[in-house]
Backbone bond lengths (Angstrom), bond angles and torsions (degrees), N, CA, C in turn:
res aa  C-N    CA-C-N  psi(-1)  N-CA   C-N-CA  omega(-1)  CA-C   N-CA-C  phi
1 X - - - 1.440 - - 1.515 106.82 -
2 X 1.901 128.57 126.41 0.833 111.66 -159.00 1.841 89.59 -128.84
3 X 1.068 135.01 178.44 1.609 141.28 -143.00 1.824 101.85 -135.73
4 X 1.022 123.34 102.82 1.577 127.25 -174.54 1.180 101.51 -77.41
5 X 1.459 117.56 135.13 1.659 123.13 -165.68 1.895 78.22 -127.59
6 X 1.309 107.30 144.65 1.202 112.91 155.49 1.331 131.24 -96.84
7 X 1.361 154.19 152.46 1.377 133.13 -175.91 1.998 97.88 -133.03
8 X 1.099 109.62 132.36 1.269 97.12 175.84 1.810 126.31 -94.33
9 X 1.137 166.51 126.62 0.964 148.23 -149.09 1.691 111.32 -101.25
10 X 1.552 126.80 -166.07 1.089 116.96 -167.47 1.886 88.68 -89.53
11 X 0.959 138.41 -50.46 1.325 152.60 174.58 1.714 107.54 -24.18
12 X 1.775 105.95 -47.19 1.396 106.54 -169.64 1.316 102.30 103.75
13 X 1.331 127.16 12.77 1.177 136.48 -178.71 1.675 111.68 -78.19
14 X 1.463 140.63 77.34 0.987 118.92 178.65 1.823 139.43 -44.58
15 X 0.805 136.26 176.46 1.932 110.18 147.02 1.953 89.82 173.50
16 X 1.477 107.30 139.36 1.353 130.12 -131.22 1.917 71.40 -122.30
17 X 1.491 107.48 124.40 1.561 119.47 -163.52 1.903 91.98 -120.13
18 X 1.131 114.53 169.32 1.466 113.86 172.89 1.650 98.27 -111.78
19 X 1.189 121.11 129.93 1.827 125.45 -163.73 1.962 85.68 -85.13
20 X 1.155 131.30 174.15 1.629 138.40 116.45 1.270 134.05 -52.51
21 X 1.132 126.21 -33.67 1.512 140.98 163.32 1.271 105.85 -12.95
22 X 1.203 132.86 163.53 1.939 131.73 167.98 1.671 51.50 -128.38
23 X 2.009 96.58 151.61 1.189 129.44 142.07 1.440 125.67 -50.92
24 X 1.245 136.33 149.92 1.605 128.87 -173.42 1.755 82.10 -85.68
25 X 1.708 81.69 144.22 1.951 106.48 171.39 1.502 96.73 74.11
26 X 1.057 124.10 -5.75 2.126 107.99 169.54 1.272 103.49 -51.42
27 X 1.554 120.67 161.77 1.357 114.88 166.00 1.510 85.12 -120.88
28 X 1.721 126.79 144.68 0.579 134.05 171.38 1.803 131.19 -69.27
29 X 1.743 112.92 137.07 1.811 89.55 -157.39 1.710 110.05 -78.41
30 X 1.881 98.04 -20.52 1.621 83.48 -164.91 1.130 104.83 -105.70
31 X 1.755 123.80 -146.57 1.455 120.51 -152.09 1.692 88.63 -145.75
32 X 1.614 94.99 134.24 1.413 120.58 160.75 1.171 119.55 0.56
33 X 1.778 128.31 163.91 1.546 113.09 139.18 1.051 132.43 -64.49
34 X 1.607 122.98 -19.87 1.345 158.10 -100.82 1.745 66.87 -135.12
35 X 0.840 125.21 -99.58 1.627 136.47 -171.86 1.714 113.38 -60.82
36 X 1.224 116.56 -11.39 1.268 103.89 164.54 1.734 110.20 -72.10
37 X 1.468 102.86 -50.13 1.816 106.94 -162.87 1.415 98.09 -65.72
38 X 1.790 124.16 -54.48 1.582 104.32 174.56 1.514 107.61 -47.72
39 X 1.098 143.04 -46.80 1.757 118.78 -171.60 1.200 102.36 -69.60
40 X 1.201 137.31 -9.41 1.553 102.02 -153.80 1.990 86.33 -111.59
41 X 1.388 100.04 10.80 1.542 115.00 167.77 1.604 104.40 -76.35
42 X 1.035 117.35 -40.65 1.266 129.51 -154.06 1.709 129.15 -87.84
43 X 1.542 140.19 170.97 1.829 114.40 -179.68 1.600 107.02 -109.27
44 X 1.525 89.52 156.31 1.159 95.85 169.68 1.650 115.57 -86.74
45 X 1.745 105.13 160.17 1.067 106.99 -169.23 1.334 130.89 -87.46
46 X 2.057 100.83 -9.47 1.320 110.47 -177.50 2.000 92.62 -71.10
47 X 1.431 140.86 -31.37 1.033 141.39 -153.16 1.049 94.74 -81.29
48 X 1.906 139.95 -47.35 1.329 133.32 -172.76 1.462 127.30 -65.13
49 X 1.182 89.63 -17.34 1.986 92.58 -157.62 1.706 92.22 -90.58
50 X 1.298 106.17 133.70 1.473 110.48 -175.89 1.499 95.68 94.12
51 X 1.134 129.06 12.27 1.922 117.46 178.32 1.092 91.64 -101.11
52 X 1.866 131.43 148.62 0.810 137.04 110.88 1.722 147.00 28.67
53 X 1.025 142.94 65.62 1.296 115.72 175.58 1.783 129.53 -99.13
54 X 0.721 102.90 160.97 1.756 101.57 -154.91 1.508 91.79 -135.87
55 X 1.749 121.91 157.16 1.383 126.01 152.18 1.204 110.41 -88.71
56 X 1.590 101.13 -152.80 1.847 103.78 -166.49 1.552 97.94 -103.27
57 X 1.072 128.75 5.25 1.733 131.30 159.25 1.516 97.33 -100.36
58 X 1.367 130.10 9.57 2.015 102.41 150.44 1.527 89.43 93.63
59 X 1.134 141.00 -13.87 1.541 141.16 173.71 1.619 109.91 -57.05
60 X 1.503 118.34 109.57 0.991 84.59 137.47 1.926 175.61 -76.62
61 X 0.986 124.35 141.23 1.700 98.92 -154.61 1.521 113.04 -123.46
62 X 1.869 102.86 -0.89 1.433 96.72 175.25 1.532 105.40 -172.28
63 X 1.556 121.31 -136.46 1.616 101.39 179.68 2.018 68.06 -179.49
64 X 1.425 98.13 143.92 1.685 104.63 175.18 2.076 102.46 -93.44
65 X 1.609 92.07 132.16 1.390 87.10 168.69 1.010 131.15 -111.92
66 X 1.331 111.42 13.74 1.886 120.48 -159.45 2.027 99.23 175.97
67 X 1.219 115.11 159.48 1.361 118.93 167.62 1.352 94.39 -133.01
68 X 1.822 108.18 159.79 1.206 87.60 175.71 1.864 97.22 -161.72
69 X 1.028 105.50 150.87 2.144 108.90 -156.36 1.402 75.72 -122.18
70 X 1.773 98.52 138.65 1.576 112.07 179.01 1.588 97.56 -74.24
71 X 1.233 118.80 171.93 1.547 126.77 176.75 1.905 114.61 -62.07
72 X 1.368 106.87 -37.31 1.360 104.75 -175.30 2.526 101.52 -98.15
73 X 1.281 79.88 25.11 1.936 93.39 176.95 1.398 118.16 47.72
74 X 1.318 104.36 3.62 1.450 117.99 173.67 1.784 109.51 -44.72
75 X 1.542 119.34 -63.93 1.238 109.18 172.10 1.732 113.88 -120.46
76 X 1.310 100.54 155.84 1.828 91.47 151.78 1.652 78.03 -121.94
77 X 2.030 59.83 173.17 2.027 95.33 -178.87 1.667 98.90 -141.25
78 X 1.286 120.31 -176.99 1.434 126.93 -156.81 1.652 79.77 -138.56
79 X 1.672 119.44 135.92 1.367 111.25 163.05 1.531 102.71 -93.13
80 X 1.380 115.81 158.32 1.450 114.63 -164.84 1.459 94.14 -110.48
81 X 1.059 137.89 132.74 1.826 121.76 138.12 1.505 104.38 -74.80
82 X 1.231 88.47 147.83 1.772 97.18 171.35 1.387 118.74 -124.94
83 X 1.342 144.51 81.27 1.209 105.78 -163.95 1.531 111.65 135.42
84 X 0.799 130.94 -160.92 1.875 148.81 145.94 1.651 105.23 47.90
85 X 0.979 127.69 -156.80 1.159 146.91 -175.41 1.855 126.00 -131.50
86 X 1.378 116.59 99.27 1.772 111.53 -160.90 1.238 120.77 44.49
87 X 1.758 110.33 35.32 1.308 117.86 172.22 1.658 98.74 92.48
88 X 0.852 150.88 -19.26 1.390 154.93 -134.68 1.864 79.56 -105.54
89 X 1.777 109.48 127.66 1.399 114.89 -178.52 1.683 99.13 33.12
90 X 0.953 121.54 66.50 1.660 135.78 155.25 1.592 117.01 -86.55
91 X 0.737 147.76 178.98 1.836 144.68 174.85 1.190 105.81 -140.62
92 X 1.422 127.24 92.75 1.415 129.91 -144.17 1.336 94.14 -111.77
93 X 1.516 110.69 128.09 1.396 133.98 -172.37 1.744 121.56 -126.02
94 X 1.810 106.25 111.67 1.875 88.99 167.18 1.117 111.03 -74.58
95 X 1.612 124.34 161.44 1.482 148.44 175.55 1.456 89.15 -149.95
96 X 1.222 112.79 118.03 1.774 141.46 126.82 1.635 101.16 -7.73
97 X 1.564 108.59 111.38 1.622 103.28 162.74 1.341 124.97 -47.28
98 X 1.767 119.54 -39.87 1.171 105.69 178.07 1.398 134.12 -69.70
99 X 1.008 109.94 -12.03 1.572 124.31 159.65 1.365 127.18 -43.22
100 X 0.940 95.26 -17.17 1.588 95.73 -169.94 1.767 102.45 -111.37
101 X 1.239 103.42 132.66 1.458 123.37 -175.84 1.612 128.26 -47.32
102 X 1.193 101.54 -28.40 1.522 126.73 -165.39 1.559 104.75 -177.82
103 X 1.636 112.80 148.38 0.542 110.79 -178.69 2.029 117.35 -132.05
104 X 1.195 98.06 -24.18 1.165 91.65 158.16 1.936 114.30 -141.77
105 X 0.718 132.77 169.07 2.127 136.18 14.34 2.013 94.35 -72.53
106 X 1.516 121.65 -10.01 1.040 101.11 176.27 1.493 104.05 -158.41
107 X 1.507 124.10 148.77 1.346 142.27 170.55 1.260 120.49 -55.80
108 X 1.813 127.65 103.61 1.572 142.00 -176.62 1.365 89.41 -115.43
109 X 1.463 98.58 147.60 1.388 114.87 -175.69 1.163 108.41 -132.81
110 X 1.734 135.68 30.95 1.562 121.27 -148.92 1.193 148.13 -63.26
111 X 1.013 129.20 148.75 1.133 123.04 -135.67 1.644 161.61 78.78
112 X 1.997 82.55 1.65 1.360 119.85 176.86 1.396 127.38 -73.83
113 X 1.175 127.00 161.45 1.463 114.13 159.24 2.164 102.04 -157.50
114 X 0.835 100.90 153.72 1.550 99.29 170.43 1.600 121.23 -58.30
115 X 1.190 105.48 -13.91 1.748 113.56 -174.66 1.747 97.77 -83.67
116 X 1.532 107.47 -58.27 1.184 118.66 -163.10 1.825 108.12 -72.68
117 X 1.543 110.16 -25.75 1.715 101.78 157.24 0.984 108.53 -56.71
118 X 1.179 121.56 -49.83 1.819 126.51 -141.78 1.685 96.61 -75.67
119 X 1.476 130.73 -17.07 1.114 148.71 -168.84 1.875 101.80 -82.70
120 X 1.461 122.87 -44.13 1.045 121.11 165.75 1.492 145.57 -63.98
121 X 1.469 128.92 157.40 1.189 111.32 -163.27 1.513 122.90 -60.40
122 X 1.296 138.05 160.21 1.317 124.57 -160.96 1.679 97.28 -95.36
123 X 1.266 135.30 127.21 1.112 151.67 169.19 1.772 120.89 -32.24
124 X 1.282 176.24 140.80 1.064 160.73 136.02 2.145 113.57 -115.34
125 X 1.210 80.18 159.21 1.227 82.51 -164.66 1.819 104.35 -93.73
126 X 0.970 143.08 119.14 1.470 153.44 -168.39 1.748 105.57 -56.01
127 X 1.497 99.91 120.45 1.786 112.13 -155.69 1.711 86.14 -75.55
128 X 1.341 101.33 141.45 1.887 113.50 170.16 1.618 114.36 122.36
């Protein structure tokens, strides 16, 4: 957001310039260098959802169907299917991104197993 300074000339000629200034109290819209290079370290979410997840013995134990960043971005989580068939009777579970061991060329979860998801509370999605 930038602050229009006017300048008047000797003529009386007004003409309305765009300053550099950020206005006092703008919040700025984009992000750091500092925060550009960590993201651009980082995956996207259209690429995860529908991946695979596996433990650290190569099992598979689930498949991601959704990601999802709390409102104040504090966390994401990965929804899990567990189970079922193209999601169909699946046992759908969040897990914490950091949880997971690796994340790409493929999704480790260690310490996982399909028994011990299927053991957790079942995930729902918030009605509205």
């Amino acid at each position: 957001m930038f602050a229009v300074t006017t300048t008047v000339f000797p003529a009386g000629l007004a003409i309305g310039q765009q300053s550099e200034a950020p206005i006092a109290g703008a919040v700025p819209l984009g992000v750091s260098v500092t925060q550009t290079q960590l993201v651009a370290k980082g995956w996207r979410a259209s690429k995860l959802v529908h991946t695979d997840v596996y433990n650290e013995k190569n099992e598979k134990i689930g498949r991601v169907d959704d990601m999802i960043v709390a409102p104040d971005g504090s966390l994401s989580v990965a929804i899990i299917d567990v189970g079922g068939f193209l999601g169909i009777a699946a046992h759908r579970v969040a897990i914490p991104v950091q949880r997971f061991k690796q994340i790409s060329p493929k999704m480790i979860l260690d310490g996982a197993s399909k028994d011990a998801l299927s053991k957790l509370p079942e995930f729902e999605y918030a009605k509205g």
